[in-house]
KEDRENPA-309991 format. One line per field, with one value per residue (C-alpha): residue in one letter; x, y, z. Coordinates in steps of 0.25 Angstrom, whole numbers. Layout:
KEDRENPA-309991
lumtor <- A|...
X <- X|...
Y <- Y|...
Z <- Z|...
This chain:
KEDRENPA-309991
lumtor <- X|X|X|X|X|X|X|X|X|X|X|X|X|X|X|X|X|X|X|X|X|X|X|X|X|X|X|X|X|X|X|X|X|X|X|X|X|X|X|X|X|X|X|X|X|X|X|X|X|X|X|X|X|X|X|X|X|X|X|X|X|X|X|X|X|X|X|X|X|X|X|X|X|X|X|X|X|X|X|X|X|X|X|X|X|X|X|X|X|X|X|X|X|X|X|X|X|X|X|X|X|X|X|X|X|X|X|X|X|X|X|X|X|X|X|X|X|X|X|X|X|X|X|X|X|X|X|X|X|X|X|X|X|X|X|X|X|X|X|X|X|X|X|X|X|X|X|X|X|X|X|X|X|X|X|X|X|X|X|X|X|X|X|X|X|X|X|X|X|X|X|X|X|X|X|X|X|X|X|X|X|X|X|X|X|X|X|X|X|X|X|X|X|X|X|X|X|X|X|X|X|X|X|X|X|X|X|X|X|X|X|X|X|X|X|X|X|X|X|X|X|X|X|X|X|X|X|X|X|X|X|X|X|X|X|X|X|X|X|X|X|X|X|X|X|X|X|X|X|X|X|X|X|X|X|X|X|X|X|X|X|X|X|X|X|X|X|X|X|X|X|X|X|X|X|X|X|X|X|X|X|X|X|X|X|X|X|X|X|X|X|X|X|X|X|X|X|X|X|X|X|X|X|X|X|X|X|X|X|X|X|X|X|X|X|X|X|X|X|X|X|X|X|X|X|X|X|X|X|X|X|X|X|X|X|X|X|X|X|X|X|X|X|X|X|X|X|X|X|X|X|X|X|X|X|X|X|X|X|X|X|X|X|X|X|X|X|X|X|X|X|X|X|X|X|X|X|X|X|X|X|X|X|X|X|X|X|X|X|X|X|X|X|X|X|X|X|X|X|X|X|X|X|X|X|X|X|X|X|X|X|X|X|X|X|X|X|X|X|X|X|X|X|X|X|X|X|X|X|X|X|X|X|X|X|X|X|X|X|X|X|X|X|X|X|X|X|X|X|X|X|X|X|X|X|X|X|X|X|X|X|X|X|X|X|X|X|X|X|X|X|X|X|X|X|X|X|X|X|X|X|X|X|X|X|X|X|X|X|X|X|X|X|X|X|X|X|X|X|X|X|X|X|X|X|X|X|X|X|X|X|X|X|X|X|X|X|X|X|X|X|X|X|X|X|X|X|X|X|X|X|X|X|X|X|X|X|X|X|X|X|X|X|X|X|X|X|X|X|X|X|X|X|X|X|X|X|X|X|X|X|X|X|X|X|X|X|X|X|X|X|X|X|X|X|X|X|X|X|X|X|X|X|X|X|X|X|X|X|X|X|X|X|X|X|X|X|X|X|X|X|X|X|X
X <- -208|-211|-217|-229|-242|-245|-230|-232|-244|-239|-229|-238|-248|-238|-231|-246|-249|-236|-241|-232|-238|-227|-225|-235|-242|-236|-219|-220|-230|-220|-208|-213|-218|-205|-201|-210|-208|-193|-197|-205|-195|-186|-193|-197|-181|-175|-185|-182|-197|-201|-210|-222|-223|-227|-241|-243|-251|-239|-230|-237|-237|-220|-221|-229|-220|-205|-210|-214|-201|-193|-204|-197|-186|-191|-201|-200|-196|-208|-211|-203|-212|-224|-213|-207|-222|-224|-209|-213|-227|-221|-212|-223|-230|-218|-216|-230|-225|-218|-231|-240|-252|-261|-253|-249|-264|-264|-255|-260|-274|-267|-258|-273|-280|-267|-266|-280|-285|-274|-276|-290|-291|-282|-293|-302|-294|-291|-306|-308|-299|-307|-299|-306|-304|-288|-285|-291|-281|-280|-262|-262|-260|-271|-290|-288|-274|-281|-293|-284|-279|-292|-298|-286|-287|-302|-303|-291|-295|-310|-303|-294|-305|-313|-304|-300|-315|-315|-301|-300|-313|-308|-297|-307|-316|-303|-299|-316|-314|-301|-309|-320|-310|-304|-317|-321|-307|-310|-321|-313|-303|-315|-307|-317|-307|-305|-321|-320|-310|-315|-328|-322|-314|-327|-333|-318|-320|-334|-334|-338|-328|-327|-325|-326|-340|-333|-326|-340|-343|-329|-335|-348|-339|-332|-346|-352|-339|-339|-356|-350|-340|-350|-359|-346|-345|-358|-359|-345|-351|-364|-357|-351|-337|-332|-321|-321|-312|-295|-293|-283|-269|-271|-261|-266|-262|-253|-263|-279|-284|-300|-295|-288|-295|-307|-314|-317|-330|-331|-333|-323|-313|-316|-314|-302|-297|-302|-294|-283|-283|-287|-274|-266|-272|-267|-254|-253|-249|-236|-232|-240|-227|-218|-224|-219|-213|-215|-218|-221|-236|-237|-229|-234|-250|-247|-240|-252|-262|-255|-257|-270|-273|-265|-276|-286|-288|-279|-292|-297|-284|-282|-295|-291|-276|-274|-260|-261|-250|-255|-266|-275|-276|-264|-263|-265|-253|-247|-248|-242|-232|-229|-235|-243|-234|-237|-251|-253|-242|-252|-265|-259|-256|-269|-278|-268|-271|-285|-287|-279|-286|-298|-303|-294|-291|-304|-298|-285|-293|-300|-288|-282|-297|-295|-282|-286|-298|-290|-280|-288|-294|-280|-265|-264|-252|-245|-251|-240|-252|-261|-251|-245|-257|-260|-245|-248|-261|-253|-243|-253|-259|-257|-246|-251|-251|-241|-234|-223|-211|-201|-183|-175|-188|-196|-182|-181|-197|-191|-177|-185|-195|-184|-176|-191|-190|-177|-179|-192|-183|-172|-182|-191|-176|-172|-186|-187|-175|-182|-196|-189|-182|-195|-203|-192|-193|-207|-208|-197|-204|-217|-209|-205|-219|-223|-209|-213|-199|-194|-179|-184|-195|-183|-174|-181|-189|-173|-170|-184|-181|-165|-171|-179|-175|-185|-198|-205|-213|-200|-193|-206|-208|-193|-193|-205|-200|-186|-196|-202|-188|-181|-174|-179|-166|-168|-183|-183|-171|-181|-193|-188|-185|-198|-203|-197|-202|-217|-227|-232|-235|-233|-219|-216|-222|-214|-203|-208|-209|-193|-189|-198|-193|-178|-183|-181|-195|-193|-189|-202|-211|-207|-209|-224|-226|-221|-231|-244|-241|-245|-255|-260|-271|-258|-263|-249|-241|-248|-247|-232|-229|-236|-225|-215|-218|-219|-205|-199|-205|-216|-228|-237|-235|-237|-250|-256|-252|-259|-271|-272|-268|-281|-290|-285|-286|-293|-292|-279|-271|-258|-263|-268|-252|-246|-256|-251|-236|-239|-246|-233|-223|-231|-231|-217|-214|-223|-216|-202|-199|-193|-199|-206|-201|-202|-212|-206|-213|-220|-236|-243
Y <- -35|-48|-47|-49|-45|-32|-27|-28|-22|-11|-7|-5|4|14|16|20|29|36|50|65|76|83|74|69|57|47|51|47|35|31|31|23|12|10|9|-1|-10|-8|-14|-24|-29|-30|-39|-47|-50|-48|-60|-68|-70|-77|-69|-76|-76|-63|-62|-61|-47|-43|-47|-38|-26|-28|-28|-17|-8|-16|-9|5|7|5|14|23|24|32|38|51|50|51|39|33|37|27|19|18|16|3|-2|0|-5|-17|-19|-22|-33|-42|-41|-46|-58|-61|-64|-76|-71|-70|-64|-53|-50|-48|-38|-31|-28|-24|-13|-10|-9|0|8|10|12|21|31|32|34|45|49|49|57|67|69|70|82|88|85|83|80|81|81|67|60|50|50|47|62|61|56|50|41|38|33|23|17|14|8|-2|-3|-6|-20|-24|-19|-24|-38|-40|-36|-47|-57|-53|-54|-70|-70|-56|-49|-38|-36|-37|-26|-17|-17|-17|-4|0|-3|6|18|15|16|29|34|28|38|50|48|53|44|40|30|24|22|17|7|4|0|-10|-15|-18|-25|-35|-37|-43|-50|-63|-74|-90|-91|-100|-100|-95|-81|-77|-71|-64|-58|-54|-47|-40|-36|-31|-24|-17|-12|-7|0|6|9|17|26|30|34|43|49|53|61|69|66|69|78|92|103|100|110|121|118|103|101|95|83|84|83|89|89|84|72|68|78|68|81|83|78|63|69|78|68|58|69|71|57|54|64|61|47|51|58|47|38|47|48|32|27|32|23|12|3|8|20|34|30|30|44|49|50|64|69|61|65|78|76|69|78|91|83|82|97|103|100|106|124|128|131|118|113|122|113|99|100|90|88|72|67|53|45|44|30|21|12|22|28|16|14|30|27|14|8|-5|-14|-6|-5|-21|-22|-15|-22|-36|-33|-27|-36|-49|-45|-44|-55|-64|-58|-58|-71|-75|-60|-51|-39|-38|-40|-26|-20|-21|-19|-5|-3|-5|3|15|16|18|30|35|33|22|18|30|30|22|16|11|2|-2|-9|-14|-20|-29|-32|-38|-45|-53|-58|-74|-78|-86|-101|-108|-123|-122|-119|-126|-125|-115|-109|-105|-101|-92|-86|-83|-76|-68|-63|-60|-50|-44|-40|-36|-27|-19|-18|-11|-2|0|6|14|20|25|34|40|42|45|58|61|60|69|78|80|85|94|102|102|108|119|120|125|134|149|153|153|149|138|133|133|125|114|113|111|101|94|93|90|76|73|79|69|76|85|92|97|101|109|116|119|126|134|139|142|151|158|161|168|156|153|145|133|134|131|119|112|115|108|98|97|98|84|77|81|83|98|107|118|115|118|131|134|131|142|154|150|152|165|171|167|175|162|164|152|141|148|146|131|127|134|126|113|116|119|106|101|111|117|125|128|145|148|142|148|162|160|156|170|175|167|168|184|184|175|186|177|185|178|166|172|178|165|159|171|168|155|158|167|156|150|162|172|181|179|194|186|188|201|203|195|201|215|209|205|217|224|217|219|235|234|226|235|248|242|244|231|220|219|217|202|199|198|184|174|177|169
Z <- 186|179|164|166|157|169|167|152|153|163|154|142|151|157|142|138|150|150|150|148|147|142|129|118|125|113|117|133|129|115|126|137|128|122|137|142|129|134|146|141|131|142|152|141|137|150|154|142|140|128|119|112|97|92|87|72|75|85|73|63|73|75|60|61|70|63|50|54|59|48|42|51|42|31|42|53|65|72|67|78|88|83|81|95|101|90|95|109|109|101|113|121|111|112|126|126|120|132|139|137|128|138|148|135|134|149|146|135|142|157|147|140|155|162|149|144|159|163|150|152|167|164|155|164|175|165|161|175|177|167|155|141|128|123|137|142|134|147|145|130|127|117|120|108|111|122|116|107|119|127|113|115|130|132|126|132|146|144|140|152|161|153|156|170|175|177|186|193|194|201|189|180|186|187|172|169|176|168|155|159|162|148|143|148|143|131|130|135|125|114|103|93|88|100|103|88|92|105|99|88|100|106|95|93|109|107|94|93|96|98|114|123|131|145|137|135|149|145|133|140|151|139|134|147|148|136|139|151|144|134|145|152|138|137|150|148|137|144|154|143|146|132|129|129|124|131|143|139|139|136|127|115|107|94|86|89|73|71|67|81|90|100|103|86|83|77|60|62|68|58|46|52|52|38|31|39|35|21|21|27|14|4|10|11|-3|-5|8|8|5|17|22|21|37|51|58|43|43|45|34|24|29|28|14|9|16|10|-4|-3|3|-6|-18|-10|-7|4|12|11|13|26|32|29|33|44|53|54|63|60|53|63|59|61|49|39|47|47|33|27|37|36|24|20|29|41|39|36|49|56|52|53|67|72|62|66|82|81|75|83|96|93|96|109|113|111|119|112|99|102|107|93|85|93|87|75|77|82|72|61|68|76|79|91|85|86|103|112|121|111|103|118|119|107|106|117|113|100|110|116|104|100|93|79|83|76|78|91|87|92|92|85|79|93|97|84|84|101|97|87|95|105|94|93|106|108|96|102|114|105|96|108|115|103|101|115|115|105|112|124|117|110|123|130|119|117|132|130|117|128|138|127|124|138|138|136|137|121|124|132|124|112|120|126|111|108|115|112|97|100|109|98|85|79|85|74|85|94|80|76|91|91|76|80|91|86|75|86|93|76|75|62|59|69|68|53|57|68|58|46|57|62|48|44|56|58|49|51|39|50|52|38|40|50|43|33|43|48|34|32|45|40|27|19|12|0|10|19|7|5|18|18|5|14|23|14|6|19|23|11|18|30|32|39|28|17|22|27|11|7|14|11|-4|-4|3|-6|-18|-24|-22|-31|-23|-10|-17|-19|-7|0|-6|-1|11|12|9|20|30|23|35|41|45|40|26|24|27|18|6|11|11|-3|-8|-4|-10|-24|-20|-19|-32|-39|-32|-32|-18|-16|-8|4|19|22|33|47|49|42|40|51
């Protein structure tokens, strides 16, 4: 097949609707990108194709991705999964530069029409089969991921129907339809980011420009378009089709909090949000010059988060304690991870784009105020199909007008532009082994999941984390496990493992009943302490290091620590044992039997 804008766009719209139920939506997705940007890359050097001068926006985005990886360095590595879809999705911008302009933005608006259209009929077709809320994710394994991408998709779809109208009809009424399906998923998804977005997309769409008198019955079809669209919503909510509680047994995405959760009311959300970015400020400073590293977010939010909670009751504490995996709001994660370069990167590229698109290009101008517009409100960055899109919207921008070069210096700007792609074609091939194993892996820790058998479950949780010794979640589900199974030993190895790679003040604790059970009560005690200087208000921690301390002979500390831990849960059983325990062992001091019996297992 010939590269042609439909192949380009084919490509970008399969790696977005790869779909495995048996992995987290983002590994299969983060995999097949690096693939089709492989193939991309290819047909564009096997061809010999010369490549149009990168646009200054596209410029700032390789920048952008350039500089986070060498944040890697000093980073985690589960940095390299964000990294891997930037590479790949970069990929696909300069292999739209082997497309004339207009046949690049062709292409970007077939991959927003296939992708967004495909994802939100399979919304639809799962809210038909009576699916709701979590579970209408229409294949990006999340209502709200799916949301990003239609905020995206929509103006691009309304667009190429806009200017398909005068020369194909037919095709024009075919992607209309496509854009009312998107919209209807739009509305499924129940992001309130996404209608956010979706709304300033609007408004960039229609703005006022200087045109020519024959693109204004393009812009009232736009207009017409949009009422229609409208009009479609309304309806959709009056027939009540808004999510409902998931259907038992649907799993659920990684994290559910208030913050992230599209069922939680609107305040509730948006508190959630707020103190997770108020958070993510506080922990800025100490990077702002090169950020504390790509993959390093979670750590350093729960350092600055446990900071903060740590000056306030245990109580209180206990009720504002949120596990954030990320910002919620891709440049303030941009900017702890990566720091101010990666944050003005980030801004030069979307603010450069918009800006250049917006008088000759209104749809792709949209496209990127959505961007913008979702990633202060969510992650679409971190989202395979969002930033597939967005990269060949930033491909198909105009290069900055310039003199024709001319000789040795056209030749040059050529050669280098060349490297560039033979480069992505390297990274892209490196970084897919990598999400390959990690895909690989993450369906054999599922499969270990559903296991009921014990040995079993142990050895393909085994051979998960051997794949893909850098994933935190197969080292955690492995040392836990090996807890349940005595092996206290290798569950304690995985979890300092797992400990190091994801941030999770439960790991920690974990750690700290592997010790007690091994009768190692200081090192038991200081991994509890690990985990309440990230969770002060952590109930299971604190009443495991009443324990710990009263084994390792401090019964004033374990006093204390006893009562705090009944201000966090005044009635709990666990601790009217642990007071008799320590009511006993001043009996015994006091009679001089000698001390008391450790306790079998660590207090719940």
């Amino acid at each position: 097949m010939s590269f042609t804008p439909l192949f380009l766009a084919a490509l970008a719209a399969a790696a977005a609707l790869v779909w495995d139920p048996a992995a987290l939506a983002a590994d299969a997705k983060r995999a097949a990108l690096l693939g089709v940007a492989l193939a991309a890359l290819a047909a564009v050097l096997g061809r010999g194709a010369a490549l149009r001068p990168v646009p200054r926006a596209g410029a700032a985005w390789l920048a952008f991705v350039a500089w986070s990886a060498v944040t890697v360095l000093w980073g985690s590595p589960l940095g390299r999964g964000d990294l891997a879809i930037w590479v790949g999705a970069s990929g696909l911008l300069v292999a739209a530069l082997a497309l004339p302009e207009a046949a690049a933005r062709r292409a970007a608006a077939l991959a927003a029409t296939l992708a967004g259209g495909g994802a939100a009929l399979a919304a639809l077709v799962q809210a038909a089969a009576g699916a709701r809320g979590l579970a209408v994710h229409g294949l990006m394994g999340n209502p709200n991921w799916l949301g990003l991408l239609l905020a995206g998709c929509l103006p691009l779809t309304v667009g190429l129907a806009t200017e398909l109208w005068a020369p194909r009809r037919g095709l024009a009424l075919l992607t209309g339809a496509v854009a009312l399906v998107e919209a209807t998923g739009l509305v499924l998804a129940h992001s309130r980011v996404a209608w956010v977005a979706a709304g300033v997309a609007a408004l960039v769409a229609l703005a006022p420009r200087r045109r020519p008198r024959a693109a204004l019955a393009g812009a009232g079809a736009v207009l017409v378009l949009v009422l229609v669209l409208a009009l479609v919503l309304a309806l959709v909510l009056a027939l009540g089709l808004r999510p409902a509680p998931s259907r038992a047994g649907a799993r659920p995405p990684a994290t559910t909090s208030a913050a992230t959760d599209p069922e939680a009311p609107a305040a509730v959300s948006l508190r959630g949000r707020l103190q997770i970015w108020r958070v993510s400020l506080a922990a800025a400073p100490p990077h702002l010059t090169v950020g504390a590293g790509l993959g390093r977010f979670a750590h350093v939010y729960l350092a600055a988060q446990g900071a903060a909670l740590g000056r306030r009751p245990p109580a209180a504490a206990s009720r504002a304690f949120v596990n954030a995996t990320t910002a919620h709001n891709d440049w303030l994660q941009a900017l702890v991870e990566s720091g101010l370069p990666a944050l003005a990167l980030l801004a030069l590229a979307l603010g450069l784009g918009l800006a250049r698109a917006f008088r000759s290009w209104p749809a792709g101008a949209a496209a990127l105020a959505a961007a913008a517009v979702c990633a202060l409100g969510d992650s679409p960055l971190r989202q395979p199909a969002p930033v597939a899109v967005l990269a060949l919207v930033l491909g198909a921008l105009p290069a900055p007008a310039g003199p024709a070069a001319a000789g040795p210096a056209c030749r040059g700007r050529a050669l280098g532009r060349g490297a560039l792609a033979v480069a992505l074609l390297v990274g892209a091939a490196l970084l897919l082994a990598g999400a390959t194993r990690t895909w690989i892996a993450r369906r054999w820790l599922t499969a270990a999941e559903l296991t009921a058998d014990p040995l079993a479950r142990l050895d393909r949780a085994a051979r998960a984390a051997a794949l893909d010794p850098d994933s935190g979640e197969a080292a955690l589900a492995l040392g836990l496990w090996r807890l349940e199974a005595a092996d206290a030993a290798g569950a304690i190895a995985e979890l300092t493992r797992a400990e190091a790679l994801l941030a999770n003040a439960g790991t920690a604790t974990a750690i700290g009943n592997a010790h007690l059970t091994r009768g190692d009560a200081p090192a038991a005690a200081a991994a509890y302490r690990r985990a309440l200087a990230q969770n002060p208000g952590f109930f299971r921690a604190r009443a495991n290091l009443v324990e710990a301390l009263r084994r390792a002979g401090d019964r004033a500390g374990a006093a204390a620590e006893l009562a705090v831990a009944r201000t966090l849960w005044p009635g709990h059983p666990a601790l009217a044992e642990l007071a008799a325990r320590l009511a006993r062992d001043r009996l015994e001091r006091q009679t001089g039997e000698g001390p008391a019996a450790p306790a079998s297992r660590p207090a719940p």
